[in-house]
DOVO-588147 format. One record per residue (C-alpha): residue number from 1; x, y, z. Coordinates in nm, 4 decimals, padded with zeros to 6 digits. Example, Ala and Ser with C-alpha at 12.3 -4.5 7.8 and 13.67 -1.06 7.14 Angstrom:
2
(1, (01.2300, -00.4500, 00.7800));
(2, (01.3670, -00.1060, 00.7140));
% end
This chain:
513
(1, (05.9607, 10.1304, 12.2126));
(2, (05.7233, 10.4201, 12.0801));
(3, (05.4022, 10.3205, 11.9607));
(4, (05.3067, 10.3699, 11.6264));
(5, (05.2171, 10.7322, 11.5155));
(6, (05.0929, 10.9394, 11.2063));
(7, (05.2627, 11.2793, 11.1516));
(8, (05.1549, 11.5355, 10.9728));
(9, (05.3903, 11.5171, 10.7143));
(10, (05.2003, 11.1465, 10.6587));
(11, (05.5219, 11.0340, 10.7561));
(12, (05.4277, 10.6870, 10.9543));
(13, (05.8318, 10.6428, 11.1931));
(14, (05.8415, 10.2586, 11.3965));
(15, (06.1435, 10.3863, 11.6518));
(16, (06.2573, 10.2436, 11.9065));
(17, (06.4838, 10.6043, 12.0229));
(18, (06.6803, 10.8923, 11.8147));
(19, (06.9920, 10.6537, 11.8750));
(20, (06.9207, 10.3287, 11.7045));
(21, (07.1305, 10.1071, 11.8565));
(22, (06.8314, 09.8916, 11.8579));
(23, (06.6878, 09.7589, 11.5908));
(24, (06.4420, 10.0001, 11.4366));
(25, (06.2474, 10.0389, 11.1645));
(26, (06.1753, 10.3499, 11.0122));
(27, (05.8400, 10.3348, 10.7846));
(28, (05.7862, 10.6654, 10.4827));
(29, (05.5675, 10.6902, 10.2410));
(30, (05.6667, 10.9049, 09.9099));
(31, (05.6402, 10.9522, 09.5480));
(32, (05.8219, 11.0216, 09.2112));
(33, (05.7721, 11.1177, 08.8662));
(34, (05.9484, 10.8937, 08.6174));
(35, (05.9185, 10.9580, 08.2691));
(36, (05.5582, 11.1497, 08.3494));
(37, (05.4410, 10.8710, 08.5709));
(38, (05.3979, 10.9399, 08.9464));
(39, (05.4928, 10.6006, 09.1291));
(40, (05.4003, 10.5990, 09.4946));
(41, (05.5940, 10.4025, 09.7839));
(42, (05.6702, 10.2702, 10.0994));
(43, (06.0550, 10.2818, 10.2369));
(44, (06.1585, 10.1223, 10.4743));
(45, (06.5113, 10.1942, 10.6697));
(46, (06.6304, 09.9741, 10.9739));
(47, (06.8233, 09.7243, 11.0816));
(48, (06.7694, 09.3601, 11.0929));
(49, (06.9729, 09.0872, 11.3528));
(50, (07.1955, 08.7973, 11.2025));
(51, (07.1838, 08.5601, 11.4945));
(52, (07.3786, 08.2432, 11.5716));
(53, (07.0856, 08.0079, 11.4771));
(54, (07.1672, 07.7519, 11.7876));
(55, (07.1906, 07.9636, 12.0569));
(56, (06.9833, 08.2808, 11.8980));
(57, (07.2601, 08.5097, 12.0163));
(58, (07.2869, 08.8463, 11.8172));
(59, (07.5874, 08.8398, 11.6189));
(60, (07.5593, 09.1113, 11.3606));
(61, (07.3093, 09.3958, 11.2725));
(62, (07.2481, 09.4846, 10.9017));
(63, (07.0952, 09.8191, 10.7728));
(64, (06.9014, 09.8406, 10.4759));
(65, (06.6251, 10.0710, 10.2793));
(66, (06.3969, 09.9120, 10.0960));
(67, (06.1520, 10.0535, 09.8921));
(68, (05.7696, 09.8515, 09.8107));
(69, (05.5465, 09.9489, 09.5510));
(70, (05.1641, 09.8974, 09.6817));
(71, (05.0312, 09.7047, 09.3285));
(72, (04.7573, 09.4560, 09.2728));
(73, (05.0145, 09.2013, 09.1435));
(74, (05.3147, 09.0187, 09.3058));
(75, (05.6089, 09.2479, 09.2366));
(76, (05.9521, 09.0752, 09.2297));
(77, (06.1983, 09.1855, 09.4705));
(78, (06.5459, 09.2795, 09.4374));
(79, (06.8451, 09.2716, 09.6925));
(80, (07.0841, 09.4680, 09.5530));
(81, (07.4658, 09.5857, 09.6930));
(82, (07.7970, 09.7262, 09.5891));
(83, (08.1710, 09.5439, 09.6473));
(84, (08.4702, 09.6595, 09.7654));
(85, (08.4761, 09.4230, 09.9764));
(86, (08.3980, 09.7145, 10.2151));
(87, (08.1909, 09.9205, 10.0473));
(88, (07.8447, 10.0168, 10.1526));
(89, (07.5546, 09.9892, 09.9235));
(90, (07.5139, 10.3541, 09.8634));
(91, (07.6325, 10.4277, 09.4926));
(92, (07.3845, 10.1477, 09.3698));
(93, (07.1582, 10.2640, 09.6151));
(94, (07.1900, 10.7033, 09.5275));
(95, (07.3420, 10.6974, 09.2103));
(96, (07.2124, 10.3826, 09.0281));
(97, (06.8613, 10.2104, 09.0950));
(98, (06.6854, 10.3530, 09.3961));
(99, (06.4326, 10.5834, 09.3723));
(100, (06.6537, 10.8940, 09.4431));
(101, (06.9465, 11.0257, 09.2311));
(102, (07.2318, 11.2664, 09.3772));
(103, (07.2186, 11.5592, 09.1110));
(104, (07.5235, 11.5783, 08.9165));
(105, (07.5863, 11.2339, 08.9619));
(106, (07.5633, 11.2035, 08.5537));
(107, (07.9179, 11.2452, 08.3820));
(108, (08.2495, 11.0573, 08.5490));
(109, (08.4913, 11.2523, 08.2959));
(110, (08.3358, 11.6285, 08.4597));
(111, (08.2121, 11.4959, 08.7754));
(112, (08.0442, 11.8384, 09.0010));
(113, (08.2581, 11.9976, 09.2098));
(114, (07.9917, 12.0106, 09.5706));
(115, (07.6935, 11.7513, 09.5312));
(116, (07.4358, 11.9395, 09.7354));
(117, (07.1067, 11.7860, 09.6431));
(118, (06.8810, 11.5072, 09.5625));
(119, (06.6109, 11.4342, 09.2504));
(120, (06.3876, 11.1790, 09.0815));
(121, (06.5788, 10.9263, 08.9753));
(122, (06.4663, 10.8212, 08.5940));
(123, (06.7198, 10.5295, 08.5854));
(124, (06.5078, 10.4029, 08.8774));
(125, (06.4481, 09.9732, 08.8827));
(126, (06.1324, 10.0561, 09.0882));
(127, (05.9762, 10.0714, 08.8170));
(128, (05.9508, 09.6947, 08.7707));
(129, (06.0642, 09.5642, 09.1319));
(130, (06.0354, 09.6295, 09.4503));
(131, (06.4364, 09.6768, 09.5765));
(132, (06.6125, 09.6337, 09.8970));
(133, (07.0033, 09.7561, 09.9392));
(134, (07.1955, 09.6171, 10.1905));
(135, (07.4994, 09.7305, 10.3613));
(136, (07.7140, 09.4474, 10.4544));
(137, (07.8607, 09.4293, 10.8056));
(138, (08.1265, 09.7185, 10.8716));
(139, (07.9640, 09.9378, 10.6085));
(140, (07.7155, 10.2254, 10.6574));
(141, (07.5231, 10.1162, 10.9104));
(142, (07.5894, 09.7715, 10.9909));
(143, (07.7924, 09.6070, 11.2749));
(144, (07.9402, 09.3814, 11.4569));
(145, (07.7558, 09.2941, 11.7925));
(146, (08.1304, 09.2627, 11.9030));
(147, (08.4446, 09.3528, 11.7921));
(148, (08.5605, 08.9729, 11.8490));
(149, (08.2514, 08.8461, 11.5740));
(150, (08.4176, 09.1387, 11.3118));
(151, (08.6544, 08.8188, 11.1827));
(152, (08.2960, 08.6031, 11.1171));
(153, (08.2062, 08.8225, 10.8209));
(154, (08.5116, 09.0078, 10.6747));
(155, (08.5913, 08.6900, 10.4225));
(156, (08.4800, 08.5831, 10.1605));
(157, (08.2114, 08.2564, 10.2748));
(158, (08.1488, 08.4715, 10.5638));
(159, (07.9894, 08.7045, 10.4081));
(160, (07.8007, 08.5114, 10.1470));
(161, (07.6560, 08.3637, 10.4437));
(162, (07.5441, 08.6348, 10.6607));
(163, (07.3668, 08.8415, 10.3112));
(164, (07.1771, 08.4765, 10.2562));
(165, (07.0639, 08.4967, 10.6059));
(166, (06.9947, 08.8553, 10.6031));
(167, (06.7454, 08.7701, 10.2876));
(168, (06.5879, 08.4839, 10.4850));
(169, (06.5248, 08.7131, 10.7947));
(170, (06.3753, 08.9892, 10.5876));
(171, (06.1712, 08.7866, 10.3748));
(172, (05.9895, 08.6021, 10.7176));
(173, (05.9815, 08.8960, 10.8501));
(174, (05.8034, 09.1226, 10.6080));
(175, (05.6118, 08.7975, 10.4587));
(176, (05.7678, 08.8664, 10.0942));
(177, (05.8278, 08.5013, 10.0322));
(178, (05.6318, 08.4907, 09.7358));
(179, (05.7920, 08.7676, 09.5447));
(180, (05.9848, 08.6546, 09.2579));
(181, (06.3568, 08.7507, 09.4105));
(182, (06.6810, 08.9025, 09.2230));
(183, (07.0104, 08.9584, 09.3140));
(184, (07.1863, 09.2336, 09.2330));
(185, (07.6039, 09.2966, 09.2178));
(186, (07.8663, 09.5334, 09.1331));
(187, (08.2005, 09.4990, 09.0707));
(188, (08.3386, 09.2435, 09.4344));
(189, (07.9586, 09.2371, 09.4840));
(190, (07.9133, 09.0299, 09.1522));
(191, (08.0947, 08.6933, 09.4142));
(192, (07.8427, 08.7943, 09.6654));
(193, (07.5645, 08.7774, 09.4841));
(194, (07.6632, 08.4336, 09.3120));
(195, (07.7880, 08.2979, 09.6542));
(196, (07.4354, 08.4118, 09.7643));
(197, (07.2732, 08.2435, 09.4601));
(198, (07.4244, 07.9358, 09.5496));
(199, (07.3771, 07.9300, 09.9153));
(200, (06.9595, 07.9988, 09.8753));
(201, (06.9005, 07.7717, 09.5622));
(202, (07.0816, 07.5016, 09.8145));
(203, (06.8575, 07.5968, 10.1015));
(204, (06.5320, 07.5333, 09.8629));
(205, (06.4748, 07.9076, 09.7591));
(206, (06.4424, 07.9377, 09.3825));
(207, (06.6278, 08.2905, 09.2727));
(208, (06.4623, 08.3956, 08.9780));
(209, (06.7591, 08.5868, 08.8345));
(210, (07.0961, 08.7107, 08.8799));
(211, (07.2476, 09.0884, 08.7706));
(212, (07.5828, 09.1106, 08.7540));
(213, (07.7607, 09.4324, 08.7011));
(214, (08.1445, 09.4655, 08.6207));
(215, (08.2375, 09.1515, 08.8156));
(216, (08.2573, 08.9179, 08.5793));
(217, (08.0700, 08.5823, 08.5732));
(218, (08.1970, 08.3111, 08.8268));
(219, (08.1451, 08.0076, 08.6725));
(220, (08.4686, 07.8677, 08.7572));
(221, (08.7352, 07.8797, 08.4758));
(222, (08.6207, 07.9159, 08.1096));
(223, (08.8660, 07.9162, 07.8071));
(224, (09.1958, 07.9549, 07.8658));
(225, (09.4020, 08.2555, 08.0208));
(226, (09.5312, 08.3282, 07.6919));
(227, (09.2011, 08.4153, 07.5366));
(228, (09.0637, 08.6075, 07.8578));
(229, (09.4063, 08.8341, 07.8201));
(230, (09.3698, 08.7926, 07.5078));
(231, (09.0196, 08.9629, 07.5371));
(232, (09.0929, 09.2624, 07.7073));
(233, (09.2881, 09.4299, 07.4113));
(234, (08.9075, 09.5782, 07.3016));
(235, (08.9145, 09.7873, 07.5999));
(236, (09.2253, 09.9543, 07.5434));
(237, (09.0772, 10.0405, 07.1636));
(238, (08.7883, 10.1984, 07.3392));
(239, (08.9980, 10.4044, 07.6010));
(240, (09.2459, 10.5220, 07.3114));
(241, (08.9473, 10.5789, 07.0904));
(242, (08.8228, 10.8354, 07.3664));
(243, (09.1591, 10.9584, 07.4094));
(244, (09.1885, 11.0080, 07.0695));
(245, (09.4965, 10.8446, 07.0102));
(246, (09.4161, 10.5346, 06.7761));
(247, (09.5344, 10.5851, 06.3935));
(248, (09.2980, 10.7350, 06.1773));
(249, (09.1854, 10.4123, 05.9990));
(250, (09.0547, 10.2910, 06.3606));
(251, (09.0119, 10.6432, 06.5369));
(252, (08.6719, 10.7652, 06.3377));
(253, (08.4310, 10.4436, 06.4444));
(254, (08.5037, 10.2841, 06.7418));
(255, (08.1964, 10.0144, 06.7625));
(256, (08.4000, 09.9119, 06.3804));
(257, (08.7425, 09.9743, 06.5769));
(258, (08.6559, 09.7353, 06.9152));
(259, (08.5064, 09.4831, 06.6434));
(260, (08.8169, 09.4730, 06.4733));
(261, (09.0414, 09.4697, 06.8191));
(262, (08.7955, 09.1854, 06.9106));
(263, (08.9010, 08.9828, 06.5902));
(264, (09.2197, 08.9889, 06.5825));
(265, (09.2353, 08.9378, 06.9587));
(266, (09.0317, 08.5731, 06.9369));
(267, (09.1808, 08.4892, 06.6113));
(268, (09.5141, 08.5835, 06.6316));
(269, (09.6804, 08.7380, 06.9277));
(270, (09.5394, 08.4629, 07.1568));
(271, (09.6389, 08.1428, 06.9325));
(272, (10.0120, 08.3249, 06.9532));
(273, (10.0007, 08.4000, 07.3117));
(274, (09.9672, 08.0289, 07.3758));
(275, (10.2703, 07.9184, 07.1552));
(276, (10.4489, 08.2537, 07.2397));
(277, (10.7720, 08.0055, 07.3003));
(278, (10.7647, 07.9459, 06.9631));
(279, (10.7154, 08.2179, 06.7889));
(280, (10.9772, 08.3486, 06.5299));
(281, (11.1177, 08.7158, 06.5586));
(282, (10.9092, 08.8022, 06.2737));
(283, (10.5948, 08.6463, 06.4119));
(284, (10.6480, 08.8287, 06.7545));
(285, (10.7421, 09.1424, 06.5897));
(286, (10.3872, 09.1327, 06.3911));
(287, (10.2011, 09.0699, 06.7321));
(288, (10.3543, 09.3566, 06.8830));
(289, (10.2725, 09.6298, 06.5976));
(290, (09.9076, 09.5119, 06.6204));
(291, (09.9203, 09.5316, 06.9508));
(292, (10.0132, 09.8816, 06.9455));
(293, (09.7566, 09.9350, 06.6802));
(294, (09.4858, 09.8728, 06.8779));
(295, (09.5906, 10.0332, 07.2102));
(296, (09.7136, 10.3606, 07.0093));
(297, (10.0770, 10.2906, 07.1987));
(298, (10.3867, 10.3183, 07.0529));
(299, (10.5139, 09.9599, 06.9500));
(300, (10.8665, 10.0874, 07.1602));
(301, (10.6404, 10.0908, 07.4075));
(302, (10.4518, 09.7496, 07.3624));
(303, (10.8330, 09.6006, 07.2900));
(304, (10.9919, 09.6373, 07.6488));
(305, (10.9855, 09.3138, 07.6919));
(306, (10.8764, 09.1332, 07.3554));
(307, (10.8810, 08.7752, 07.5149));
(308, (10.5844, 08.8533, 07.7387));
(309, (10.3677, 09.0015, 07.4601));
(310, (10.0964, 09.1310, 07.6795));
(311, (10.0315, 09.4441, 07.8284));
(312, (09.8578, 09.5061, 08.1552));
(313, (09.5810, 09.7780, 08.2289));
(314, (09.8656, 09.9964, 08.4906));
(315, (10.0962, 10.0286, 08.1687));
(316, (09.8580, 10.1128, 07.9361));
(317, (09.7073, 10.3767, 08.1564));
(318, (10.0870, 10.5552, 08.2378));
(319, (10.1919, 10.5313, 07.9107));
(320, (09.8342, 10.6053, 07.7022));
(321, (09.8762, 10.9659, 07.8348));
(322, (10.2084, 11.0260, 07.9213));
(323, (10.3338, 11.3160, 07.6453));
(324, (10.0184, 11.4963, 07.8486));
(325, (10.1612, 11.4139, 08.2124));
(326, (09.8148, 11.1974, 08.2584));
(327, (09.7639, 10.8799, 08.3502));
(328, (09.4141, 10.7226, 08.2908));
(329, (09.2129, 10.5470, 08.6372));
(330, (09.1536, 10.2123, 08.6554));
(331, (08.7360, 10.2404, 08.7021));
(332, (08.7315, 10.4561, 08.4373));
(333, (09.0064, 10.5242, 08.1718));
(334, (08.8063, 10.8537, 08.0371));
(335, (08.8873, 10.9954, 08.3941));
(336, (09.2643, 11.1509, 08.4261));
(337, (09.2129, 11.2969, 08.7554));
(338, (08.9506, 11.1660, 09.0010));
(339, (08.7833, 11.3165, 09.2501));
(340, (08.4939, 11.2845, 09.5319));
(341, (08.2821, 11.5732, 09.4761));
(342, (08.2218, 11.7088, 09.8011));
(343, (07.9216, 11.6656, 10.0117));
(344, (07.8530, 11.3413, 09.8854));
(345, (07.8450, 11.2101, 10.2395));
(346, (07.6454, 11.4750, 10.4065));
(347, (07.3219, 11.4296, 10.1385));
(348, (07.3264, 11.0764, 10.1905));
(349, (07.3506, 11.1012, 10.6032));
(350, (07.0550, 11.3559, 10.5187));
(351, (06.8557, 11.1046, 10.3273));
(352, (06.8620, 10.8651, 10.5738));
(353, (06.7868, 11.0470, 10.8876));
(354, (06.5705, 11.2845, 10.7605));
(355, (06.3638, 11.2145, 10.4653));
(356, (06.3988, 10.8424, 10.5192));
(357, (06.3379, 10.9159, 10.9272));
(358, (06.6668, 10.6528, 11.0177));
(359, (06.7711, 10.8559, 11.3430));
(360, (07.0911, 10.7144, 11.4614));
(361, (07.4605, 10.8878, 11.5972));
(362, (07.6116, 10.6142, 11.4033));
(363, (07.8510, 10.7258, 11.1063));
(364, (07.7904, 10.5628, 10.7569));
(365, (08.0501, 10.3842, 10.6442));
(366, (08.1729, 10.4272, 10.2966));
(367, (07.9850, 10.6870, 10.1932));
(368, (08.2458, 10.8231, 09.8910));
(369, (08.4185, 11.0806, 10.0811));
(370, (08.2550, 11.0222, 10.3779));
(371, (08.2393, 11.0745, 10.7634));
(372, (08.4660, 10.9664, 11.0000));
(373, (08.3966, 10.8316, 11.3697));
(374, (08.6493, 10.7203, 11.6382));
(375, (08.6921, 10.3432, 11.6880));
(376, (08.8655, 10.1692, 11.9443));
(377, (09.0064, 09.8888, 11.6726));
(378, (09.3405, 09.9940, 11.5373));
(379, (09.2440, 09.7976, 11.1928));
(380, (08.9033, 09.9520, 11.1232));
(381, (08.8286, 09.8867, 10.7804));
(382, (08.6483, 09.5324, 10.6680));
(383, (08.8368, 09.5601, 10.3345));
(384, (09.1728, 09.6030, 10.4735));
(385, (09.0792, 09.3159, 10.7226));
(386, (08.9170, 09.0735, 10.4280));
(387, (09.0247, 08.7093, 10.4396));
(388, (09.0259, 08.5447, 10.0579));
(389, (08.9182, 08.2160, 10.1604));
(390, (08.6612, 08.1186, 09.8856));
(391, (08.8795, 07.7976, 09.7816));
(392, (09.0475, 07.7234, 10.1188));
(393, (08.9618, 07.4370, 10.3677));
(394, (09.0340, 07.4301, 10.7626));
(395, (08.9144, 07.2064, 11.0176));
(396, (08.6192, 07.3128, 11.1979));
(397, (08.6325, 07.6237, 11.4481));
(398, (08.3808, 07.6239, 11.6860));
(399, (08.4370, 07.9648, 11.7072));
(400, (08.3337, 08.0751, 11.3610));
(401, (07.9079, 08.1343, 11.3488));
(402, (07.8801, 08.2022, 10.9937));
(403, (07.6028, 07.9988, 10.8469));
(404, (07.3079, 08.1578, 11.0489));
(405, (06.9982, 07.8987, 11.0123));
(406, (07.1404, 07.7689, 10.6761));
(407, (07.1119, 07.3854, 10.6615));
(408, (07.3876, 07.3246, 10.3900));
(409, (07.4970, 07.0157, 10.2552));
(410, (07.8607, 06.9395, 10.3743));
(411, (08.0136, 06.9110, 10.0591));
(412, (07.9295, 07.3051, 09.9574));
(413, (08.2314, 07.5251, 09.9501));
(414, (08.0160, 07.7593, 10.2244));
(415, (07.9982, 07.4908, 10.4711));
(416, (08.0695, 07.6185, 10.8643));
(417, (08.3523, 07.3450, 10.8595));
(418, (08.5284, 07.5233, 10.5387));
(419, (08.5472, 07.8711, 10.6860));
(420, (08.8943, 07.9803, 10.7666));
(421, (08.9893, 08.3842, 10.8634));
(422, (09.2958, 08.5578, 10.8342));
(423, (09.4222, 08.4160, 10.4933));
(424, (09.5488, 08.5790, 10.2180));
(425, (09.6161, 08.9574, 10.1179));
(426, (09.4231, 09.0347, 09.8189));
(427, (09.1494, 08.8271, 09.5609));
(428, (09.2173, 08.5127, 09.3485));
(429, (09.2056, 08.5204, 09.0033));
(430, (08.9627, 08.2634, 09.0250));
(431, (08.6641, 08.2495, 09.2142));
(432, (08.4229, 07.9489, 09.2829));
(433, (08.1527, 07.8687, 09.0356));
(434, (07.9156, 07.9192, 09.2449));
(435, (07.6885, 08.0856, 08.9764));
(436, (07.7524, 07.7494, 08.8379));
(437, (07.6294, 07.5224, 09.0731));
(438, (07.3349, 07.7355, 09.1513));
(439, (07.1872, 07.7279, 08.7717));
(440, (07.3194, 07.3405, 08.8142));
(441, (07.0546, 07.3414, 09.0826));
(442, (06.7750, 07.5087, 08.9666));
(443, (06.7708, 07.5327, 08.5353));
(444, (06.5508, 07.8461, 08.5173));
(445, (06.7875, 08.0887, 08.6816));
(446, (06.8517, 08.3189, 08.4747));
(447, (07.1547, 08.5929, 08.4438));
(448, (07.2289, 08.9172, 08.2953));
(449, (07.5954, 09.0181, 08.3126));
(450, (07.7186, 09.3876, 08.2166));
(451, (08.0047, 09.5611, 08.2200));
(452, (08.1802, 09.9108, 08.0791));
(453, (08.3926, 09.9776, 07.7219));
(454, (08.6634, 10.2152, 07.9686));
(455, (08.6472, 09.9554, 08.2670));
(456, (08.9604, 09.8597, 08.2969));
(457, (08.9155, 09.6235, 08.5258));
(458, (08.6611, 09.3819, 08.3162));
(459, (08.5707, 09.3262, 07.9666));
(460, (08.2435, 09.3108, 07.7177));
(461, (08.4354, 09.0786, 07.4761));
(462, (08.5081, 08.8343, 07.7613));
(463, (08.1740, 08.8182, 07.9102));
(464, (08.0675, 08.7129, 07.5583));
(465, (08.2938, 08.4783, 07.4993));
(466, (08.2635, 08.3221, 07.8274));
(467, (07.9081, 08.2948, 07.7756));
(468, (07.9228, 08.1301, 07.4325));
(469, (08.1738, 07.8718, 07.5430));
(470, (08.0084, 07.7792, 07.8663));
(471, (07.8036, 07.4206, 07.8134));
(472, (07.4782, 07.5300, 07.6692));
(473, (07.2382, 07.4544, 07.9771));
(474, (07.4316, 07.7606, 08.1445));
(475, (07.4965, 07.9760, 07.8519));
(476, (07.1264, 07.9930, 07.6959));
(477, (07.0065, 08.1552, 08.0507));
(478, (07.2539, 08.4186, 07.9938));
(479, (07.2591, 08.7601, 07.8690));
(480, (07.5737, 09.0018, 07.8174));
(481, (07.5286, 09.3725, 07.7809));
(482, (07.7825, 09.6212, 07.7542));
(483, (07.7346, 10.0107, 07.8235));
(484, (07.9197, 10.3558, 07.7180));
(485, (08.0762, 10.3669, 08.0754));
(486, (08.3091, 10.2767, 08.3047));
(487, (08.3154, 10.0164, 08.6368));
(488, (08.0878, 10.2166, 08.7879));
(489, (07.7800, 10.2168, 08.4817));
(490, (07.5287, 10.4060, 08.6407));
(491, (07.7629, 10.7106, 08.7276));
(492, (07.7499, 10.7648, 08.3292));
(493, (07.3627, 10.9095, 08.2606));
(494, (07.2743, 10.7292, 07.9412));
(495, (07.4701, 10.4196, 08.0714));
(496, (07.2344, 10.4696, 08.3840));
(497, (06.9164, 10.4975, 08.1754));
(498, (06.9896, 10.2066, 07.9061));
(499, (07.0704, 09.9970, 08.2115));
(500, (06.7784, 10.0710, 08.3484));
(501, (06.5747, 10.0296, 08.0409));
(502, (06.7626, 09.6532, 07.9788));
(503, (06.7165, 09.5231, 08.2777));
(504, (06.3553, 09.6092, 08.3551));
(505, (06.3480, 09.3925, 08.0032));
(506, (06.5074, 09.1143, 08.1649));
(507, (06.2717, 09.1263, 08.4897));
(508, (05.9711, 09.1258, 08.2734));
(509, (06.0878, 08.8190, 08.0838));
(510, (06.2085, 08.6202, 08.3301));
(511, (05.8768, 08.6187, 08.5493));
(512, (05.6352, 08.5754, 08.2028));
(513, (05.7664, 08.2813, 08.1445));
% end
């Protein structure tokens, strides 16, 4: 390994060779202007071993960048990650929180055509934490020691397990066990982080707080289906509002127009979705026409098949835009027709190896429109490969190494003996409350959960509701916020800046107290 050497540039590099297939750690030191105030910091950029904790045998390698504020006080640290499953960390990382922004990055609906270049980033967390993004195994950076330990962390516990170890490793080794410590999800990464949650609070480290973003909250089932379909109608309000296809006595406010959607949807369309069997003609004819009211579709439309009286989030976006041959996306039902600006990949592979002085021949996985690199596996992809196995048992498997140096108690749903590969080709509706159990565990955690109005995929009203129905223990440590954006909330500029502002908020209040 190199020694230790001072460029220049002031540019301090721990390398181990320009090929990184060892663990290195690359050390920078930088600074940005946010809102007039110069903030200067340390990044870091490496890769830390998951090892089998009996035997100490390398099983995985995980890259991160983390970036440390030098202040007088204890700063809290954030871990923070995107979902997929199979996604790499780098739109929270480049587009969201990190220190750096991708230019352009600021409008979904006219996204730039070539992303060329980087810039202060004023939606920045650093501002109030200290944050670490993390690349789960198969994405950027991160591997496999072997192709045969691939199946370890492509599920569901698997991978919970291997991002709690991957915080105990980097907390020992960079002695940042006192900082306060968040977790931060989007979208798939929302059950990691609450997996995660549960699997430190049970291993005797207190998480300060939780951030969800457009994930949902999994605390197990709350309400009834009913009222969670039910719930997404406001979204559909908001799309058509955009679209500009809601009647005119909804179409000229649409905070007053969701409101309204949210109303009837609580207080009348989920009551008759649960006694739908019932209904009269007339009663199921009146459901439908408000149902079209609020989605701005035609109630033909809404009618094709008047004894389910719901409508899913495909219909509404073919049909919402169909006399323009559009159909809305499912992130983001502003966007008709989206696209990966190009040159995404090559600014972040330039980051990394040159600014943040990460020299590897390794592609980065997931990089939103991204390099390619040979592999010898026929099934590359950890998403493609993911096993679903949050509420499955199996009898042990000596083979499976997934709780790294986690002593667990037996019962937990992440327990080695519970881990099962291979099952299942796509996510439960349901997943464990393991956000539950951790607040169950430890009655200061705290949680803020977000989502988009054009998100198709998740819902402000039902965050809300969830949170107001859940028993009272849970629900006063929770927060709900909801943003002018779609699944992904940062890509929208204000979105990225209010978020910003609101959860720097929540930081600051949960460590006061």
């Amino acid at each position: 390994m190199q020694s230790l050497r001072f460029s220049l540039l002031g540019v301090l590099i721990l390398a181990a060779s320009a090929n990184a297939q060892d663990d290195q750690i690359a050390v920078t030191q930088h600074q940005i202007t946010v809102d007039g105030y110069t903030l200067h910091y340390m990044a870091r950029a490496g890769r830390l071993p998951i090892r089998d904790s009996a035997t100490g045998e390398v099983r995985a390698s995980i890259f991160f960048v983390a970036y440390t504020v030098d202040s007088p006080k204890l700063r809290p640290l954030t871990f923070a990650w995107n979902g997929g499953p199979g996604s790499s960390s780098s739109f929270v990382h480049m587009i969201g929180f990190g220190p750096k922004h991708i230019k352009g990055e600021d409008d979904p609906v006219n996204p730039p055509a070539v992303e060329s270049e980087l810039e202060d980033n004023q939606g920045t967390w650093l501002e109030q934490t200290d944050l670490v993004f993390v690349d789960p195994v198969g994405t950027g950076f991160s591997r496999a020691a072997k192709p045969d330990y691939e199946a370890e962390f492509y599920s569901v516990r698997g991978d919970i397990a291997c991002i709690a170890e991957f915080i105990r490793v980097y907390r020992e080794r960079f002695e940042a066990w006192e900082s306060p410590l968040f977790l931060a999800g989007e979208s798939y990464g929302t059950w990691r982080a609450s997996g995660v949650a549960e699997v430190l609070e049970r291993g005797g480290v207190k998480v300060s707080g939780v951030v969800l973003i457009s994930g949902g909250i999994q605390v197990g089932s709350v309400g009834t289906d009913e009222m969670k379909t039910a719930l997404f109608v406001p979204r559909f309000t908001g799309a058509a509002s955009f679209h500009k296809k809601l009647a005119p006595d909804l179409q000229s406010d649409l905070r007053a127009a969701m409101e309204k959607a949210e109303s009837w949807a609580r207080n009348e369309y989920a009551p008759a979705l649960q006694r739908r069997d019932k209904l009269t003609f007339e009663e199921r004819q009146a459901v439908i026409k408000q149902l079209a009211h609020f989605s701005g579709l035609n109630a033909a439309v809404v009618d094709r098949d008047q004894f389910d009286l719901t409508l899913s989030s495909s219909e509404f976006c073919v049909e919402l835009l169909r006399d323009q041959r559009l159909r809305c996306t499912n992130q983001d039902m502003r966007v008709t027709n989206q696209k990966t600006p190009r040159g995404r990949a090559d600014v972040i592979a330039h980051y990394f190896r040159s600014e943040l002085q990460f020299k590897t021949d390794l592609v980065y996985e997931g990089a939103g429109g991204g390099e390619t690199g040979y592999s010898s596996s026929p099934q590359r992809g950890a998403g493609q490969r993911w096993s679903w196995n949050q509420a499955k048992a199996a009898p042990p498997n000596p083979s499976t190494q997934a709780i790294y140096g986690m002593d667990l108690d037996p019962a937990s749903t992440l327990s080695k003996e519970a881990i099962v590969v291979g099952s299942g080709n796509g996510p439960p509706g349901l997943a464990e409350p393991w956000l539950r159990r951790a607040m169950a565990m430890d009655a200061a955690l705290k949680v803020y959960v977000v989502a988009g109005i054009y998100d198709s995929l998740n819902s402000c009203a039902h965050n809300s509701y969830v949170i107001s129905q859940i028993e009272p223990p849970f629900g006063r440590n929770m927060k709900a916020g909801c943003y002018d954006s779609g699944h992904v909330i940062y890509a929208t500029k204000d979105a990225r800046l209010k978020l910003k502002q609101e959860v720097v908020k929540f930081i600051r209040e949960v460590i006061e107290k």
